[in-house]
C-alpha positions as CSV (number, residue, x, y, z in Angstrom):
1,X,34.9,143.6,92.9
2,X,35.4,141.4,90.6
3,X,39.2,139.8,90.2
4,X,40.4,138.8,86.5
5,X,42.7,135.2,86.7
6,X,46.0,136.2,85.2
7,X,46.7,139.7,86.1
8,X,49.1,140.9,87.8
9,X,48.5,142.7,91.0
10,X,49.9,144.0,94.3
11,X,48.3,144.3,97.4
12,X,49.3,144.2,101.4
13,X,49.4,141.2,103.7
14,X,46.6,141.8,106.7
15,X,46.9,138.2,108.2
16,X,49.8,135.3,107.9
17,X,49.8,132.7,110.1
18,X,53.6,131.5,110.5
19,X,52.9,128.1,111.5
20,X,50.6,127.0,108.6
21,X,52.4,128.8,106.4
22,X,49.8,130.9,104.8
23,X,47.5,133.8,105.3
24,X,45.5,136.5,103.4
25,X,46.3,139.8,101.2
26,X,43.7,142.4,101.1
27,X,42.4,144.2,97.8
28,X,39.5,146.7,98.2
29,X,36.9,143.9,99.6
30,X,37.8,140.8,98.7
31,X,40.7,138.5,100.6
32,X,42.9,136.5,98.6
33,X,44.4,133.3,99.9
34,X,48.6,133.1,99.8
35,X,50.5,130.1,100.7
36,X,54.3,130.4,101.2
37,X,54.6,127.6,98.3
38,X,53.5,129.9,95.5
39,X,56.2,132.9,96.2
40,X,58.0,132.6,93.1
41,X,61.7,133.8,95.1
42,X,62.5,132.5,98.6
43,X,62.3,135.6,101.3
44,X,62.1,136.2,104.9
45,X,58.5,134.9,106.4
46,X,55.9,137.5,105.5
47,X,54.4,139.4,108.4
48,X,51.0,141.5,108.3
49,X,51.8,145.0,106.5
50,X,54.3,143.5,103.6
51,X,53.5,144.4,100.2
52,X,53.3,141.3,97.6
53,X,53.4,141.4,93.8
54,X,51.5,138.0,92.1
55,X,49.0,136.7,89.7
56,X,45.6,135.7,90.5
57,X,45.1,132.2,89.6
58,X,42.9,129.1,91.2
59,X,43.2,126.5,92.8
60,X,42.3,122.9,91.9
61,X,38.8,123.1,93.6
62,X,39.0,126.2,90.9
63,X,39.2,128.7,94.4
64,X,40.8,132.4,93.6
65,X,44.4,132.4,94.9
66,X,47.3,133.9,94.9
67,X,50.5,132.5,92.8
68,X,53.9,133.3,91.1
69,X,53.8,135.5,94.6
70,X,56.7,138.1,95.2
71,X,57.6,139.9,98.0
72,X,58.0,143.9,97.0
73,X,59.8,144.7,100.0
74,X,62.0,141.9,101.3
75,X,65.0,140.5,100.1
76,X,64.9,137.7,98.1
77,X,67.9,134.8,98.0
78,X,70.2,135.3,95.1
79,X,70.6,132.8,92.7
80,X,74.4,133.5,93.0
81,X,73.9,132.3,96.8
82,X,72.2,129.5,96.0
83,X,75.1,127.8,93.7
84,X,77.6,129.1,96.0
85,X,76.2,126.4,98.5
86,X,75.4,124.3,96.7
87,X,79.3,124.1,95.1
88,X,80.2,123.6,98.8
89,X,78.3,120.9,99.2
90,X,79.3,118.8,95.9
91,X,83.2,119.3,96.8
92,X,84.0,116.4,98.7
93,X,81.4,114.1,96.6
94,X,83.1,115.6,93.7
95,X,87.0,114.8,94.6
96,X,85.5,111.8,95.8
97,X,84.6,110.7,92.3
98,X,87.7,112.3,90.7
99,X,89.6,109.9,92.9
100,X,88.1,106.4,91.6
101,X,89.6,107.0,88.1
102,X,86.2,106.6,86.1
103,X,85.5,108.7,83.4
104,X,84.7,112.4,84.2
105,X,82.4,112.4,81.6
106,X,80.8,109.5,82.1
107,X,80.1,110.3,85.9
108,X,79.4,114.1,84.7
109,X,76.9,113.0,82.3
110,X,75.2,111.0,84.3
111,X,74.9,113.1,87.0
112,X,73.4,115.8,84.8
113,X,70.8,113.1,83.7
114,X,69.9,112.1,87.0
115,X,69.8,115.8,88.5
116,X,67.6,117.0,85.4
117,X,65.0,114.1,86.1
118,X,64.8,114.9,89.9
119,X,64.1,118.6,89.1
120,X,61.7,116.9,86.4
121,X,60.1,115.1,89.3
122,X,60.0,117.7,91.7
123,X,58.1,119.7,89.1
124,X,55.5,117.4,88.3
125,X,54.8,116.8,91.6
126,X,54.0,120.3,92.1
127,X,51.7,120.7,89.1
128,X,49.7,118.1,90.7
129,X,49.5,119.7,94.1
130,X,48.3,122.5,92.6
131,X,45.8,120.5,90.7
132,X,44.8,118.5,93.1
133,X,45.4,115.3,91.3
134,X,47.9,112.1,92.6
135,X,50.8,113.0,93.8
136,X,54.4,111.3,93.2
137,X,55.3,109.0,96.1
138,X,58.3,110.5,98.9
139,X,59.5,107.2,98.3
140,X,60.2,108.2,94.4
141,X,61.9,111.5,94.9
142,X,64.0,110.4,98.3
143,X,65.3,107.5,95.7
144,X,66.1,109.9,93.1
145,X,67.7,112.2,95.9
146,X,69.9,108.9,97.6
147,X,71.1,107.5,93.9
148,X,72.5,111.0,93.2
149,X,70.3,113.4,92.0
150,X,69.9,115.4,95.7
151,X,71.7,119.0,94.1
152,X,68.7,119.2,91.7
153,X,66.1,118.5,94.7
154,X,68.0,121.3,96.3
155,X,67.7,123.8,93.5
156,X,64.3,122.4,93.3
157,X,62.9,123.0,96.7
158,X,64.2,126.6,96.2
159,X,63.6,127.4,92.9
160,X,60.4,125.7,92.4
161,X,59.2,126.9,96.0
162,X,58.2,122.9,96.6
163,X,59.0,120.4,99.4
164,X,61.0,123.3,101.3
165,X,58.9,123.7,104.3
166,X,57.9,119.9,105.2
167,X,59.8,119.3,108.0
168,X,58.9,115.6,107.7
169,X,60.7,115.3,104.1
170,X,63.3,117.7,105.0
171,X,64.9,115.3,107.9
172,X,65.2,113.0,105.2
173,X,66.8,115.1,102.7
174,X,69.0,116.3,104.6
175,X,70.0,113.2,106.1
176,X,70.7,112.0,102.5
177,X,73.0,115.2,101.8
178,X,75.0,114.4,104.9
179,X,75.3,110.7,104.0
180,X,77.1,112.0,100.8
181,X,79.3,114.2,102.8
182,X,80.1,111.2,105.0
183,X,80.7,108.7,102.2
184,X,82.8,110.9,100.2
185,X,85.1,111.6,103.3
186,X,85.2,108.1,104.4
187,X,86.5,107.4,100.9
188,X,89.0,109.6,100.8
189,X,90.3,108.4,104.5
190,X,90.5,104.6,102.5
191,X,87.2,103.6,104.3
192,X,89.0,104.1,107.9
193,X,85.1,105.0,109.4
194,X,83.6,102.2,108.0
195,X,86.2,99.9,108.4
196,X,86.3,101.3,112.5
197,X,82.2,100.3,112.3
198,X,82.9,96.9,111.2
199,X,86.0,96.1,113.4
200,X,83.7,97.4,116.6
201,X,80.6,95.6,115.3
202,X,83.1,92.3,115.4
203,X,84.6,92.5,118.5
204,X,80.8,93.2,120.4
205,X,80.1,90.7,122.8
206,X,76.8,89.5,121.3
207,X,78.3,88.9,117.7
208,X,81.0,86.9,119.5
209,X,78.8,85.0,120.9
């Protein structure tokens, strides 16, 4: 039968293959194609049997798919629960930056600017995978993540449904998020970790020698 692009449908998932991340929902004879980027909410991994609300779009090799994908019967993540963790994790970053004595508006300005061009980036980027044109770097958005702008790669990756299930780029997210944590704590303790580091790394034997 034929499918219109744009309308909004829902039909049941008959095959999903956890590991790839993507598998098939069924409407009268035809298969569409789903990929766990294009759910529009983040939810549990789908399972044959789930019922999905989406639009029918295409792909950039102008393929029907699925997108702006839903699932009808799990729960998504709230967006209360996402800034809830996401306040946890700028705490120490931001008592951090209370405690050098710049100017709060400054820092929060900036921080806002930075943030709203990662999210810019992330967003971009997607468009293009969809459209199968060039992509943006890593490189460019890990930079943008390590000067500052890692919250809005976080609310990215969730909101936008992009770079959330590369296991690859998430090691190095992550690792930048906890580099914050550990900077802004060694701060606050007047360097003592770093300065611990640097006292060891002078009394080693070899840089004695």
């Amino acid at each position: 039968m034929p499918i219109k692009v744009s309308s909004t449908l829902i039909a049941v998932v008959v095959e999903w293959d956890q590991q790839k991340g993507y598998g098939f929902l069924q409407i009268g004879t035809e298969r569409i194609f789903l990929h766990r980027r294009d759910f529009s909410a983040r939810h549990r991994t789908p399972v044959a049997g789930d019922t999905v609300q989406f639009s029918i779009g295409q792909d950039f090799k102008g393929r029907v798919c699925a997108q702006n994908a839903l699932l009808v019967n799990g729960r998504s993540t709230s967006i209360a629960v996402y800034l809830l963790v996401l306040t946890g994790l700028l705490i120490l970053p931001a008592i951090a930056a209370f405690k050098t004595g710049a100017s709060l508006t400054v820092l929060a300005g900036g921080a806002l600017a930075l943030n709203a061009l990662t999210y810019w980036a992330y967003t971009v980027d997607k468009r293009r995978a969809q459209t199968g044109r060039w992509r943006l770097p890593e490189i460019y958005l890990h930079l943008l993540e390590l000067s500052g702008g890692w919250p809005g790669a976080w609310l990215a990756q969730r909101w936008l449904r992009h770079k959330c299930s590369k296991g690859s780029y998430l090691v190095v997210f992550w690792s930048i998020v906890l580099a914050w944590q550990f900077v802004a704590v060694d701060f606050l303790q007047n360097w003592r970790f770093s300065r611990a580091a640097l006292h060891w790394i002078e009394q080693s034997p070899k840089h004695r020698g």
